[in-house]
C-alpha positions in Angstrom: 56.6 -6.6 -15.7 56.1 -9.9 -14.2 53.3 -11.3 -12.3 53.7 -12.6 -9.3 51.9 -15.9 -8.9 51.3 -15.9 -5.2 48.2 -14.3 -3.8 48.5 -11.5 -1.3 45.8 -12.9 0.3 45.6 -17.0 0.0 42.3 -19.0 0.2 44.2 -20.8 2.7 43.8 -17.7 4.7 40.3 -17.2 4.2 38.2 -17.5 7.9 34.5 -16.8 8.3 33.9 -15.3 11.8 30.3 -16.0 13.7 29.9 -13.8 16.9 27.5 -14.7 19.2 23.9 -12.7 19.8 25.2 -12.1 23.3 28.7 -10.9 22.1 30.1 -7.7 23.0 33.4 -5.3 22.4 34.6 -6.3 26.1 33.6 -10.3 25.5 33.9 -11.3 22.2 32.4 -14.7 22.1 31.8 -16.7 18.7 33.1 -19.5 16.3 35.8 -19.0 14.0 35.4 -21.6 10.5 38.6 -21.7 7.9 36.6 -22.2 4.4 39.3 -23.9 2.8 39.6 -26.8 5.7 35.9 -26.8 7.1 37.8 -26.5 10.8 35.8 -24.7 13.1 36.6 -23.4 17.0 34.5 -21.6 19.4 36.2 -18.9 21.9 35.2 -16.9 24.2 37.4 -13.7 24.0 39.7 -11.9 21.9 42.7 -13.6 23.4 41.0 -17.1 22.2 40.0 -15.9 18.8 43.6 -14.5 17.9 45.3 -18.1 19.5 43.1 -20.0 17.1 44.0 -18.4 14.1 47.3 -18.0 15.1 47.3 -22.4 15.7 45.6 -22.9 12.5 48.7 -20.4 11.0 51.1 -22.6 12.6 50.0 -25.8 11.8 49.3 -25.2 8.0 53.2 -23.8 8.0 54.7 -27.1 9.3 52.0 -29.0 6.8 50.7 -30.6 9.7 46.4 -30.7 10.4 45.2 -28.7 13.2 44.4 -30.2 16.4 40.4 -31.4 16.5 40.5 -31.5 20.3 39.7 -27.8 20.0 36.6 -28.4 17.9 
């Protein structure tokens, strides 16, 4: 049997997610941190949250860092 040496789920990966008091189902609303890179973003719906992770996704892929205009 060998190991496999890659994690199923990187630290790389790893995201804490902060709603907002005033979030709901319908309006999500929050920040999203990545704990291995300290990034952070705010958004303001579902759509948002899933295009953040999805940039930071992208950008770690190409080994590039993500954009800081988006906080």
């Amino acid at each position: 049997m060998t190991l496999n040496p890659e994690s199923k789920y990187p630290n790389r990966r790893a995201y804490v997610l902060k709603l907002r008091g005033d979030a709901t189902a319908e309006a999500l609303a929050g920040r999203i941190e990545n704990l291995v890179t300290g990034r952070q973003r705010e958004f303001t719906s579902a759509f948002e949250l899933l295009a953040a992770i999805a940039s930071d996704l992208e950008c770690a892929a190409a080994g590039r860092p993500a954009d800081d205009a988006a906080g």
